[in-house]
N, C-alpha and C positions, 0 to 999 in steps of 0.2 A: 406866511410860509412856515411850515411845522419844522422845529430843530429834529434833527438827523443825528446818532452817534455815526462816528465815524466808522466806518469798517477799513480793514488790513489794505493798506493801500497795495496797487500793483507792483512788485518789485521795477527799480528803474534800468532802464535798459532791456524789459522785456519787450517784445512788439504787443499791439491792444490788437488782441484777436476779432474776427468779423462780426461773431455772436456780442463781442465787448461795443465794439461800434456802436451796430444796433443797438443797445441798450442808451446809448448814449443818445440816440441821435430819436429814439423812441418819447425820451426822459424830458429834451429840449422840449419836443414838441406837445407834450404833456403841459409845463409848465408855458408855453407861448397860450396854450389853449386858456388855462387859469389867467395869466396876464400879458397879453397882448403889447403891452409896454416893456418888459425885463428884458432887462440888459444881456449882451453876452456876458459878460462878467460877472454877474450875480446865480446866471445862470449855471455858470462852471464851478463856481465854489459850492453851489448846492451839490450838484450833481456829481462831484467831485467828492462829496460826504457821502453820496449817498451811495453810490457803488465802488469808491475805495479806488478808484482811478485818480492819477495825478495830472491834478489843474490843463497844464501844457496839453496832455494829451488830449485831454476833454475839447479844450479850446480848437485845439487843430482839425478834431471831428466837429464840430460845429463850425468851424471857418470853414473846411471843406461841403459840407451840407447844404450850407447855404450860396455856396457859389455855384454849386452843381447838383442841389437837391438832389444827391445822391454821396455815400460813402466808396471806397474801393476797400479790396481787401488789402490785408495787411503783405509788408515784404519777409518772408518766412528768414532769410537771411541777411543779417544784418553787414554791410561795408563797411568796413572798418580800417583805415593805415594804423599799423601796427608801428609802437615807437622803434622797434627789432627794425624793419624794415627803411627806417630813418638813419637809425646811430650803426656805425661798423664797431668792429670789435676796438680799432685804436681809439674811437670817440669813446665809446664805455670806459676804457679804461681813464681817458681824460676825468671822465666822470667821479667815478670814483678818486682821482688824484684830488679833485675841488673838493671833496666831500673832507681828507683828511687833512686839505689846509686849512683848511676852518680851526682844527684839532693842536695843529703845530702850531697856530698862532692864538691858539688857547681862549677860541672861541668855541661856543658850542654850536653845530650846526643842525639846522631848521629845517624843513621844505621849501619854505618861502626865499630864506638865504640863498638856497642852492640853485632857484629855480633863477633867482634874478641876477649869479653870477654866471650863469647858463644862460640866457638872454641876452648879457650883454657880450656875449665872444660869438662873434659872425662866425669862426669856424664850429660854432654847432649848428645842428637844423633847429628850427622853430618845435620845440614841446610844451603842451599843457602843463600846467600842476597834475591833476590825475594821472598823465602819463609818464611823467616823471617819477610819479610815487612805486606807479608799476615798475617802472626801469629799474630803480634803484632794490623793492623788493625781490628782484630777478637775479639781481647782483646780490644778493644775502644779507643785505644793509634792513635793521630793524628799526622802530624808536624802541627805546629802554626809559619807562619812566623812572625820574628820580624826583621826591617832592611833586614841586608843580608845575615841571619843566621836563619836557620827552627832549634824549638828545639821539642823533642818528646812530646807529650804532652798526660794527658789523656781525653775523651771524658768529656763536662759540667755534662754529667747528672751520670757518674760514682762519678767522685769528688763530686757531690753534694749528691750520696748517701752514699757515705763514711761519710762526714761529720755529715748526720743525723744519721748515722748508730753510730760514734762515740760519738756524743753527746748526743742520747740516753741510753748508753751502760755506760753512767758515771753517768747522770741521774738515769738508776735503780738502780745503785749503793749505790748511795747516798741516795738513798732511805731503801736502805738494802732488796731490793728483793730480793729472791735466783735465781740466773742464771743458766740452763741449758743447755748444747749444744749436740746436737745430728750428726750426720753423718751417711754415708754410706759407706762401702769399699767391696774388693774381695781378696781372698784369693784363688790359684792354690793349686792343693795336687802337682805340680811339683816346689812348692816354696821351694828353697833349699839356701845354702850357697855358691855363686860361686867361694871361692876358699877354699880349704882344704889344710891340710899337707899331703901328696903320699910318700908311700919308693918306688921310683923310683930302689931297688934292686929288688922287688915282678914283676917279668916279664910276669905272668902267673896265673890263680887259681891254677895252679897244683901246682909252684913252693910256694903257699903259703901253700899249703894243705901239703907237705914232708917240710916247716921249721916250720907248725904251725903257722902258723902267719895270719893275715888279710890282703883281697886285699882291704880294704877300703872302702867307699860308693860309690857307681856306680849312677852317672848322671842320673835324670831322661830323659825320650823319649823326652818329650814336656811340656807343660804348666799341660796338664792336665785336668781335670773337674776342675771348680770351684765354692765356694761356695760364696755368696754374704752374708753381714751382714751389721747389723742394730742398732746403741743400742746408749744411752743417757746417760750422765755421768755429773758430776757436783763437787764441791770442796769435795763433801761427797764422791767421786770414782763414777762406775756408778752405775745405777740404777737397784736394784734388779726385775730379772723378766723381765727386759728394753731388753733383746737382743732378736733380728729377723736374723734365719740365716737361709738359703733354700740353695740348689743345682741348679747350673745355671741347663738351659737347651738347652742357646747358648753362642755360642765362641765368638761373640762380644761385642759390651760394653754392661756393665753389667746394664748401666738404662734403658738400653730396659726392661728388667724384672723386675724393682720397679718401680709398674705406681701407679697411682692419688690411686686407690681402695685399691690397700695391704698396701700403707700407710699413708693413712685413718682409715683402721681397725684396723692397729698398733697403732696411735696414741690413736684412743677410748680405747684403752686397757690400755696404757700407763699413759696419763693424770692423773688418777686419784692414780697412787703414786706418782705422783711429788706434792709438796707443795703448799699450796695456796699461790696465788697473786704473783705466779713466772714468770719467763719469760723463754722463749722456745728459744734459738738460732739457727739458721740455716743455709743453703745455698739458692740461687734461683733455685736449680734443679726445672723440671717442675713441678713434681708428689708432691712438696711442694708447690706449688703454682694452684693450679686447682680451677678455676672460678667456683664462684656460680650459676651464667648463663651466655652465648655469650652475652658482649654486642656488637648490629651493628655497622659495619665500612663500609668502601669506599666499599669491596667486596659484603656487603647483599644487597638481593636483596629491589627494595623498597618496596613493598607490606609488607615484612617481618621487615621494620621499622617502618612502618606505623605499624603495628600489635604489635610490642613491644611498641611502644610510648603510642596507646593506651590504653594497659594492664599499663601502667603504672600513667594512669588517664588524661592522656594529650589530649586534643580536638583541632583535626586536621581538621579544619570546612572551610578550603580553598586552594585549589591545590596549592602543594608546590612542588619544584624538590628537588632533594638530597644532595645537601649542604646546605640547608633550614632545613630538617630535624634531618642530620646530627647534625645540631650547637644545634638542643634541645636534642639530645642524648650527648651531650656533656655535656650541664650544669648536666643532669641528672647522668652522669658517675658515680660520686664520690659516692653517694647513692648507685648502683651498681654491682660496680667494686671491689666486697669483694671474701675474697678466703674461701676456704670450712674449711681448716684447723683453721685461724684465727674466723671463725664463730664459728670450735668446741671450741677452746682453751677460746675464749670469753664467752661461757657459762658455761663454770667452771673454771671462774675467772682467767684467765693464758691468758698471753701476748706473739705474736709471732714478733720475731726479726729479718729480713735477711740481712743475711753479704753480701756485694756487689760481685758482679760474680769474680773471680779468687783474692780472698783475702782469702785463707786457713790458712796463718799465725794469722789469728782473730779467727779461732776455735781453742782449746786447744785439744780438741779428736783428729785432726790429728794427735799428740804427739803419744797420746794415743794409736792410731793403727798402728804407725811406732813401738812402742815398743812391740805390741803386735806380728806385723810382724817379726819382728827380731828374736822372742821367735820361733813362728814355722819354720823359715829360717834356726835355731842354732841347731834346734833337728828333723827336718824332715827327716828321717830315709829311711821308705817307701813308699812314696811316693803316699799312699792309703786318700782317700778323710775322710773313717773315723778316720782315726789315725789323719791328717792337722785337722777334727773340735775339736778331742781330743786337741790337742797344744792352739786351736785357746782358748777353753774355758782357759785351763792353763794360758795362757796370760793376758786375761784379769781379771784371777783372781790375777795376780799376779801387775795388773795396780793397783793400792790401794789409799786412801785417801790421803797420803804422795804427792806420784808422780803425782795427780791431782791438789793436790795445786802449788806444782812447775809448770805444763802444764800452768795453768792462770795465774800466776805470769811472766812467759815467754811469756804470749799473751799480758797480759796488758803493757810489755814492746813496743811489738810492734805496740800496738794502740797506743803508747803516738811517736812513731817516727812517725806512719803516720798522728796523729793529726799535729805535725810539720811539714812534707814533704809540706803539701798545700800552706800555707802559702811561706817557702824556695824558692816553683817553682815561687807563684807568685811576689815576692821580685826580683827573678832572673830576669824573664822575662819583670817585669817591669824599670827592672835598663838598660836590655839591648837595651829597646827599647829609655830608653831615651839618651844612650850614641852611640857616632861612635867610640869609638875607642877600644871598646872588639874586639879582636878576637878568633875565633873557628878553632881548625884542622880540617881536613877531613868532611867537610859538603859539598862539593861539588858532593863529590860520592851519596848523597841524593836527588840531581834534578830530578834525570830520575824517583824518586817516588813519588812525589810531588805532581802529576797530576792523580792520582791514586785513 
């Protein structure tokens, strides 16, 4: 058999198109003709060099060939469970909490490390390595090499909003402004308690019906309808009047159904019982953050910047191309680049604050809605959407002034560990880069994502 340079193999995770097949399945039959004896195996790593397809694939077109001398064409769309579709937003955040204990216990953290402190807590779902790496690049989490060890690291401009986010947040403090925080969550009428006590004697309704007795709460179907909610709370408890609750009307995520306009109208309603001169806490959801107008970028067309620059007083009096233009919509940005909400809150005196994207342990109302959750999880009985808003309000009446203070008293703990983490990581990484003789376990298993 003649040596073969290898040609460009097929990128992995493309599909092997039907013309690719045939080749392959041409190829076998080429070389069975030559040797009657050759193995599959030998046959795929030829064939494998010689058309730049990877092994597997080859192999599957000739296991399929020969079971059914014949190929099918390929699936033009690949199925895929997305890890997004696995993890909620308070498991990410979990996520990223394990990333920086590694950091505060003055370890450096791996993919391998994280994967298998994630493996072993049943409250996550089952992730790949690959999928994990994706998770975490979504979260803004890099490797930063230093010497001969990559350590996890978070993106410049996440850390850099942390830190104004945290030295703001001590700022109004000290100031004595009153701080509020608001959020969003969802509630199933099939949210129940997953495990109960059973008298595993009750074999049947009948046989409880002849002892008198209870066959227990029967499982809901499914999820159920759900309702989405909305409400703003502060050391006083929350805000009287402050809750927005609706009835989804689809089964996916639920910010599809709280855009820029319902809460906009929420907050004009809202606003004016919260305090003067307070400040507004938040997340970066989109529908809190909705542009006062498109400023142009790389995608507008130019006539449509030339027309904004305009309107904006600027005299465009000699043919310019678009990164010409571009640079004066830049200085002009900061002027604006203002949000609709921060516009309302600004004219009745009230300041808007956003917590960096997957930092939930900095809002205190997450508490506040896992407690309330709890409340209709303990007592959801039937599993009817109006009975769950029934609980939902019980709950949160039963969230009180008390157990709001404790919630901020529990956050401002964990602002003061990540006021410290930044500084930890960068001590660490600066010690490591200046010494050879740290070593790291298992960072090896992290090259193949390096390049990624």
């Amino acid at each position: 058999m003649a040596n073969v340079s290898p040609s460009t193999k097929n990128p992995m995770g493309k599909p092997i198109s039907s013309a690719q097949r045939i080749m392959i399945v041409n190829s076998y039959k080429k070389e069975l003709r030559k040797n009657p004896f050759i193995t599959v195996r030998e046959a795929r790593i030829y064939i494998s060099k010689l058309l730049g397809i990877r092994r597997r694939a080859v192999s599957n077109v000739i296991g399929e060939y020969n079971a059914n001398k014949t190929v099918t064409s390929p699936c033009k769309t690949r199925i895929r469970t997305s890890f997004q579709d696995k993890f909620d937003d308070l498991q990410i955040n979990a996520v990223r909490f394990r990333v920086h204990s590694f950091w505060f216990n003055k370890t450096i953290p791996t993919l391998d490390k994280i994967l298998h402190v994630i493996k072993d807590d049943y409250t996550f779902p089952d992730i790949s390595g690959i999928n994990l790496h994706r998770l975490l690049k979504s979260m803004d989490f890099v490797y930063s090499k230093h010497r001969r060890n990559s350590a996890l690291i978070e993106k410049d401009e996440i850390v850099l909003w942390r830190r104004r986010y945290l030295e703001n947040i001590r700022k109004y403090r000290e100031e004595g402004r009153h701080l509020y925080y608001l959020d969003e969550t969802w509630i199933n009428a099939g949210n129940c308690t997953s495990k109960t006590w059973v008298d595993k004697t009750i074999k049947s309704p009948r046989d409880a019906f002849l002892q008198d007795l209870a066959t227990g709460s029967q499982n809901p179907s499914g999820k159920g309808k759900r309702l989405i909610v909305l409400h703003i709370g502060s050391e006083d408890g929350f805000v009287p009047g402050g809750l927005l609750c609706f009835e989804s009307k689809k089964t996916t995520d639920y910010h599809e159904e709280m855009n820029g306009d319902t809460f906009y109208d929420w907050m004009t309603d809202v606003i004016p019982r919260l305090k003067e001169n307070c400040v507004i806490i938040m997340d970066n959801a989109p529908y809190h953050s909705v542009k006062k107008e498109k400023i142009p970028n790389k995608t507008t067309k130019k006539a449509d910047i030339i027309k904004w620059l305009q309107e904006k007083g600027e005299v465009i009096d000699r043919p310019m191309v678009i990164p010409q233009l571009l640079d004066i919509v830049k200085r002009l940005r900061p002027q604006y680049s203002k949000y609709l909400i921060d516009d309302l809150a600004e004219k009745h005196n009230r300041t808007i604050l956003r917590i960096p994207p997957y930092h939930y342990e900095l809002n205190p109302i997450e508490l506040a809605w896992a407690n309330v959750k709890d409340h209709v999880k303990k007592n959801n009985t039937s599993y009817k959407l109006s009975d769950v808003k029934t609980l939902l309000l019980e709950g949160i009446e039963r969230v009180d002034e008390k157990m709001w203070k404790n919630f901020i008293r529990h956050t401002i703990k964990e602002e003061e560990k990540f006021y410290k983490i930044d500084f930890i990581i960068e001590d660490m990484l600066s010690a490591e880069t200046q010494s050879l003789t740290m070593t790291v376990d298992d960072t090896s298993s992290d090259s193949e994502f390096d390049s990624e």
